[in-house]
N, C-alpha and C positions, 0 to 999 in steps of 0.2 A: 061518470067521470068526464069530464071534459076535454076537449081536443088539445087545449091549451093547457089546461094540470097533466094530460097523460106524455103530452113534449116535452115538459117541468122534466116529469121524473122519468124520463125516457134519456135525458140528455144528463140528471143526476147518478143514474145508474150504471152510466158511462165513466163520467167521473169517478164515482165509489170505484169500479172495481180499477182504473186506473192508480188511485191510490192503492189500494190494496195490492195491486200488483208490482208498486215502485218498492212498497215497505217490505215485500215477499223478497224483491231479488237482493236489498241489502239487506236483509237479513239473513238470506244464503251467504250471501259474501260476509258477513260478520264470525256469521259460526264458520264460515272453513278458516277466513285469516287470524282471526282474534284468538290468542292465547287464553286460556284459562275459562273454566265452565259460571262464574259467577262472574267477571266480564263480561262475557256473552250474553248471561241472564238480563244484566243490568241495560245492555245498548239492544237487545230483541223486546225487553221489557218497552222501553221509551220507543222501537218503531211501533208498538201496536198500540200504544197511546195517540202515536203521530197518524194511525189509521181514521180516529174518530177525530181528532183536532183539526187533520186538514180535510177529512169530511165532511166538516163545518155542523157535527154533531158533535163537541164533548160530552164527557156521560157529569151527569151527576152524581156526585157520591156523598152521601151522607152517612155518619157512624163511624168515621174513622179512629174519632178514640175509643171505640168500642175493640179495636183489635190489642190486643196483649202485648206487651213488647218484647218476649219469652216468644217462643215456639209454640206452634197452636196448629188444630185443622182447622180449615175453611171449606163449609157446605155451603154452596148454593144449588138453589133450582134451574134445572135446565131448558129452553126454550128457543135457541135460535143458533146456528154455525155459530156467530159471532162471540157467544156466550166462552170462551177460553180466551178470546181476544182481549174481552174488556177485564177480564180478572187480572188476566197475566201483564195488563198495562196496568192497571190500577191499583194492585195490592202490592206491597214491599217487596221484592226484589231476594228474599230469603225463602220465599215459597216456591213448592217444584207440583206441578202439577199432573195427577194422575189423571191419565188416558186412554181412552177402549184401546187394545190391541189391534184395533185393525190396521188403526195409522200405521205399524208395522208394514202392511201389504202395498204402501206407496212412499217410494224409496226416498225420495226427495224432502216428504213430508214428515216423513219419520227421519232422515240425517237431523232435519232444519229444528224439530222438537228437541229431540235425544242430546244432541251438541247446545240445545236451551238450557236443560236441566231436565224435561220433562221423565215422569216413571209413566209405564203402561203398564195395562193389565188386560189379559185374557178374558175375555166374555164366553167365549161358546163352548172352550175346547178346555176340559176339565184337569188334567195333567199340566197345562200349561198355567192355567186359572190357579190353582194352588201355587204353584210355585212364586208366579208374581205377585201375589197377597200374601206371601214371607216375606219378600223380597221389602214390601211398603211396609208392612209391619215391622222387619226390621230397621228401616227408613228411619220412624217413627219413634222405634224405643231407642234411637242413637241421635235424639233430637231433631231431626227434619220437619222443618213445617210443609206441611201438605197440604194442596188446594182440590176440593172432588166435585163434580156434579153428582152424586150419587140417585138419581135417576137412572142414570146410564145411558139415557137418553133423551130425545125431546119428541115433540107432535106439534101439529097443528093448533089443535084447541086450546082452548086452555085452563090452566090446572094443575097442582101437582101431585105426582102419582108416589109410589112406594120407594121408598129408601132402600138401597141393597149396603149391606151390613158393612161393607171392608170399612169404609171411613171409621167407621166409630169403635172396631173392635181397634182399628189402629190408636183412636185417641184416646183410649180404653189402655192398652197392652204401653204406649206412649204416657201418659201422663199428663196428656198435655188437655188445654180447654178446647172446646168446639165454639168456633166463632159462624154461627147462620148467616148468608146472605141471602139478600132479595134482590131479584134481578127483573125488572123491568123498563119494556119498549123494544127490548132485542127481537121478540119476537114480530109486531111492526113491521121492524126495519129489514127481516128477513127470515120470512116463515119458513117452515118446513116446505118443502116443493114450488118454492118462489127463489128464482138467483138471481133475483134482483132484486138489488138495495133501492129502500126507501129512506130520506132525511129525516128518522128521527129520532130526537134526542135520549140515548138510556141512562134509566137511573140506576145506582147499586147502594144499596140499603147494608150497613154494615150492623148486625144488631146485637145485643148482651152475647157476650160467652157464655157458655154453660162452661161452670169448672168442674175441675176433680173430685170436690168433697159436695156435689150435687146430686140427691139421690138419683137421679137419669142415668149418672156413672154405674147403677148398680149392673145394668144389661146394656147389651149393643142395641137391641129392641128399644129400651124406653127410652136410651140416647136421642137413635134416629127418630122416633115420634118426636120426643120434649125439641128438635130442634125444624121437623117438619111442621109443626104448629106455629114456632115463631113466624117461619116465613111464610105461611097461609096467613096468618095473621097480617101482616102487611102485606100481600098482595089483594087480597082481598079474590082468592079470585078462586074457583071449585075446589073440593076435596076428591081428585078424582079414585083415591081408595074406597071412600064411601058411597062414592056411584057406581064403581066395579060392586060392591058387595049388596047396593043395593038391588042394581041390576041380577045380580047371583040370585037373590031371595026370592025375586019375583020369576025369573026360570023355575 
């Protein structure tokens, strides 16, 4: 890298979190002033559009009439912080987005979510992990559109790894279709153990639903597969289940 690209994005990195930090404090101030939880959705939705627009990255999105105009989930693959930022700017304004629990353990982060719409869900701690996957579940069968990484997580590398089941038993137990997304360049613009942003542009790939009368609906299992293949399929990028199990064989 060069002296003069590494001052580039030395001095864009500055910027990014600049913006990112204007969009954070009105949107504190949004959720505490603003009456009513779909309000809120609608003006924290548009600051985190206004993240990548005055970033001078907007994302690209393609597939938009691939979404349902009914109530649906939305799986995408997980890859980068920013990866909640660009759904919850980019997709309609009637989706609530499920979140690891931890956001819970930072007050501010968890006000500024919760007063969005956001639902959370327990990861470690197994009493609480039940509870909050009734809680979506009931979400779910009382029409709530739902948005998940179901990864749960993201990494460095890349790749997408195993699906954990709540999404789908919800759209399962719900009725509703599973709409796949693909998400790339987030990762780019801000890997895993990199806090700093780089300029570049993400795409989000909106692809077929999988409906209700789609044998995939038979199990939460061939759901989450029939909808982890769409989106390896467009990214083009490892099966990291098949390299776990390949690695397995060869142990």
């Amino acid at each position: 890298m060069t002296y003069v690209t590494y001052l580039l994005r030395t001095l864009y990195g500055f910027y990014g979190w600049s913006v990112f930090a204007l969009c954070c404090v009105c949107a504190l101030i949004v959720t505490i002033v603003v009456p009513g939880e779909a309000r809120r959705h609608r003006i924290t939705a548009g600051l985190s559009r206004a993240v990548f627009i005055l970033g001078g990255v907007p994302a690209n999105v393609t597939g938009a009439e691939n979404l349902p105009e009914g109530d649906s989930v939305v799986v995408a693959n997980h890859a980068s912080f920013v990866d909640g930022i660009l759904l919850n700017g980019y997709l309609p304004g009637r989706f609530s987005f499920v979140i690891k629990g931890e956001m819970r353990d930072i007050p501010l982060v968890h006000f500024v979510l919760r007063r969005s719409g956001a639902r959370f869900v327990e990861r470690h701690e197994q009493g609480r992990s039940s509870r909050d996957a009734r809680q979506i579940v009931k979400a779910a069968v009382g029409g709530q559109s739902l948005g998940f990484f179901p990864e749960g997580t993201f990494r460095r590398e890349p790749g997408v790894g195993r699906f954990r089941p709540g999404a789908f038993v919800a759209a399962i137990r719900g009725d509703m279709p599973v709409v796949p997304i693909a998400i790339q360049g987030t990762r780019e613009m801000m890997p895993d153990g990199r806090m700093w942003p780089w300029p570049v542009r993400p795409r989000m790939h909106i692809l077929p639903p999988i409906l209700p009368d789609d044998p995939a609906f038979e199990s939460h299992r061939m759901l989450a597969e029939a909808s982890r293949q769409q989106i390896l399929a467009v990214l083009g990028e490892p099966d990291l289940c098949k390299v776990s199990d390949e690695n397995s064989n060869e142990d």
